[in-house]
C-alpha positions as CSV (number, residue, x, y, z in Angstrom):
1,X,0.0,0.0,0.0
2,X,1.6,3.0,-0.9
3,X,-1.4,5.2,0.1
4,X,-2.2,6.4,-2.8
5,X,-6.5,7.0,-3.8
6,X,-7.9,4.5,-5.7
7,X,-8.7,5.7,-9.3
8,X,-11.8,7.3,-9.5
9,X,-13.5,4.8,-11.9
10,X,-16.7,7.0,-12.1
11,X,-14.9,8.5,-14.6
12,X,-14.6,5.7,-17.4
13,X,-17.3,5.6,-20.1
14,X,-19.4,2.4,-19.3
15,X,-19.2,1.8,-22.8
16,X,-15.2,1.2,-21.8
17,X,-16.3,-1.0,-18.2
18,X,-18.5,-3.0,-20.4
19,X,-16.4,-3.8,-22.5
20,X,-13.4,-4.6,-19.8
21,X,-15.8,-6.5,-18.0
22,X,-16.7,-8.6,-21.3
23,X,-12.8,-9.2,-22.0
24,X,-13.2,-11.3,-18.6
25,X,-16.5,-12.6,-18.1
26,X,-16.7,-13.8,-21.9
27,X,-13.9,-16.7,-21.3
28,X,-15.3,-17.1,-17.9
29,X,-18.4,-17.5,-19.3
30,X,-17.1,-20.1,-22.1
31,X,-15.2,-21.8,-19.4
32,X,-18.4,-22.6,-17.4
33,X,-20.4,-23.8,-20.6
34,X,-17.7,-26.0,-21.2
35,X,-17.8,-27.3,-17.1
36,X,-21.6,-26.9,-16.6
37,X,-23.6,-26.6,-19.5
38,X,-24.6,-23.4,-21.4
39,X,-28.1,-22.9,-19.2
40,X,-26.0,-23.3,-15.5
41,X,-23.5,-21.1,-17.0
42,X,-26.2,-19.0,-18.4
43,X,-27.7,-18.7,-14.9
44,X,-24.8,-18.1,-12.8
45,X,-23.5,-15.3,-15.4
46,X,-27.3,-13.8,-15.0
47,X,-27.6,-13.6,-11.5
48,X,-23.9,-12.0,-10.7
49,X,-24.3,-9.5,-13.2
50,X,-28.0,-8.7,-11.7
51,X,-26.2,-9.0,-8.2
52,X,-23.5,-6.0,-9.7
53,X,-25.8,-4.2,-11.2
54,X,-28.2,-3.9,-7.7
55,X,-25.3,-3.1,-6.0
56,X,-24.6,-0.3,-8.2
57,X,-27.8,0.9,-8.5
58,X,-27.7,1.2,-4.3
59,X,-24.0,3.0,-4.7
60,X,-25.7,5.7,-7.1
61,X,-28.6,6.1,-5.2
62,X,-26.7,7.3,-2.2
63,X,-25.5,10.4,-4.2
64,X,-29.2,11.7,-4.9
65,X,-29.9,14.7,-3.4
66,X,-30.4,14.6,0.0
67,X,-29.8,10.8,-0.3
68,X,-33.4,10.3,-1.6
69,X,-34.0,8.9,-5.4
70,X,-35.7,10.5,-7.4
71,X,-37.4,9.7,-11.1
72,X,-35.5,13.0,-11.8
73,X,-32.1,11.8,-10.5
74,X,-32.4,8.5,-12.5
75,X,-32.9,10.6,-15.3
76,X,-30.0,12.4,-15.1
77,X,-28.1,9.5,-14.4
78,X,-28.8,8.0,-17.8
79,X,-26.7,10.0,-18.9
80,X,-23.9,8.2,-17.9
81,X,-24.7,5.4,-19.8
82,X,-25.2,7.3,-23.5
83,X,-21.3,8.7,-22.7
84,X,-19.5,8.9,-26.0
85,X,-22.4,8.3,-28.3
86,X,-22.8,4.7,-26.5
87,X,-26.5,5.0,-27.1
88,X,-28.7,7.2,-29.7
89,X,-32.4,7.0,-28.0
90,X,-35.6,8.9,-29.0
91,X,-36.8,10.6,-26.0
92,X,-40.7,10.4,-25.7
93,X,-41.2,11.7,-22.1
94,X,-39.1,12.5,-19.2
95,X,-41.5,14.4,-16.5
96,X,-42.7,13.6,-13.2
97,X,-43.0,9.8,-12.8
98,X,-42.1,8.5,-16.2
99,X,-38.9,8.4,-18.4
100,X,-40.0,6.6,-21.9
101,X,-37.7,6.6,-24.4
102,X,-36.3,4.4,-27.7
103,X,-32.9,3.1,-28.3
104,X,-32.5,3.2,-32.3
105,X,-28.7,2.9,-32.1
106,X,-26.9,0.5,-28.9
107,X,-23.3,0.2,-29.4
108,X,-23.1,-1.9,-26.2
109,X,-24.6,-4.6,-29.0
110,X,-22.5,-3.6,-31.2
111,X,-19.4,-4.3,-29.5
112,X,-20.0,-7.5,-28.3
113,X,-21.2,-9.2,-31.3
114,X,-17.7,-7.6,-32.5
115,X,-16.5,-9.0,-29.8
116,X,-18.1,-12.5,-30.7
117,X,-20.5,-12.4,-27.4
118,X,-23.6,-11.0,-28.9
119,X,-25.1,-14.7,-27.8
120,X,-24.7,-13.3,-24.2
121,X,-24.8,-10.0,-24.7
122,X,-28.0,-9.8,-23.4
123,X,-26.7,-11.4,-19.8
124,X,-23.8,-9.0,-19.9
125,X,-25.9,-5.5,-20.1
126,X,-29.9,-5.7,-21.0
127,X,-30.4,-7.2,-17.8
128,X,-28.6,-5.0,-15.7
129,X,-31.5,-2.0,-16.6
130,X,-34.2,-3.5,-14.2
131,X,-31.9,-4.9,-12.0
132,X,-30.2,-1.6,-11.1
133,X,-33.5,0.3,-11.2
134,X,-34.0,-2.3,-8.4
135,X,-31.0,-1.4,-6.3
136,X,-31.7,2.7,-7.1
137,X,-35.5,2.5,-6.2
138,X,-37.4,-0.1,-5.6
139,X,-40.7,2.1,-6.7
140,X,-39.3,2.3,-10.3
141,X,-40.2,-0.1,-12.5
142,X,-39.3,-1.0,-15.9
143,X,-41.1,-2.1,-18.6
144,X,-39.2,-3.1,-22.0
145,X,-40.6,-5.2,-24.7
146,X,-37.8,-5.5,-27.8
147,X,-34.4,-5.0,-27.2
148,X,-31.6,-4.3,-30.2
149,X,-29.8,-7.3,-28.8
150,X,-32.6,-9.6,-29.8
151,X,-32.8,-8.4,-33.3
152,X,-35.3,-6.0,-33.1
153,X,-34.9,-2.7,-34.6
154,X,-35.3,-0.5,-31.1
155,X,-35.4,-0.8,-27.5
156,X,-38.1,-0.3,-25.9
157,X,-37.8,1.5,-21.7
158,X,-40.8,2.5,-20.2
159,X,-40.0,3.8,-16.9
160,X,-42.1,4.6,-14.0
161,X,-41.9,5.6,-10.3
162,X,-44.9,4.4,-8.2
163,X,-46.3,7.1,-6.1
164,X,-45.1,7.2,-2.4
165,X,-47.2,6.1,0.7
């Protein structure tokens, strides 16, 4: 230890964390198919990416204001996730408890079917977008129907925030 800060990661595109993450958990992820079948491998690489992605959802949520999420909080959170023209989307509404919107271009897909992973590309990011709506707030919910990654032409996120007690 040379007491140095760790880097701030917050910083790297997740378009660049994807696709670090990827570099690893694709072999991993061929390694288990190989040990355990494509659906056990399949489940385990589902549910620790879920598990990341609810953790990271609670991290975020802690830096709301006053350490309460907010519908528009997540919002400007998204952001983070269109970073260097990661995502192109079609905003349809983004007020009070909704955030609707279309993805027409997802370079996540993109780079790992380039990557030779678009099989589980799905496992490695299209779940995480419920998941860490999870960890953020359990009163937001997400409703998607077509994703890019399964071949459709958009994705589809309906967002809403249920009303408070």
């Amino acid at each position: 230890m040379t007491g140095k800060a760790a880097p701030d990661v917050s910083a790297v595109p997740v378009l660049v964390k994807r696709r670090l993450q990827a570099e690893v958990l694709g072999p991993l992820h061929a390694e288990m198919v190989r040990e355990l079948g494509a659906a056990r491998a399949d489940e385990l690489l589902d549910r620790a990416v879920r598990e990341a992605a609810i953790a990271e959802g609670r991290r975020l949520a802690e830096g709301a204001p006053e350490g309460r999420p907010s519908m528009a909080h997540f919002i400007r959170l998204f952001e983070l996730w269109k970073q260097g023209g990661a995502l192109e989307i079609e905003e349809l509404a983004a007020a009070g408890e909704r955030f609707d919107f279309n993805v027409t271009r997802c370079r996540y897909a993109e780079m790992y079917r380039e990557m030779g992973l678009g099989g589980i590309g799905h496992l490695l990011s299209c779940n995480r977008d419920g998941a860490f709506v999870e960890g953020y707030d359990p009163d937001i919910t997400l409703e998607r129907e077509k994703t890019i990654m399964q071949g459709h032409s958009c994705c589809t996120f309906r967002y809403r925030r249920r009303a408070g007690p």
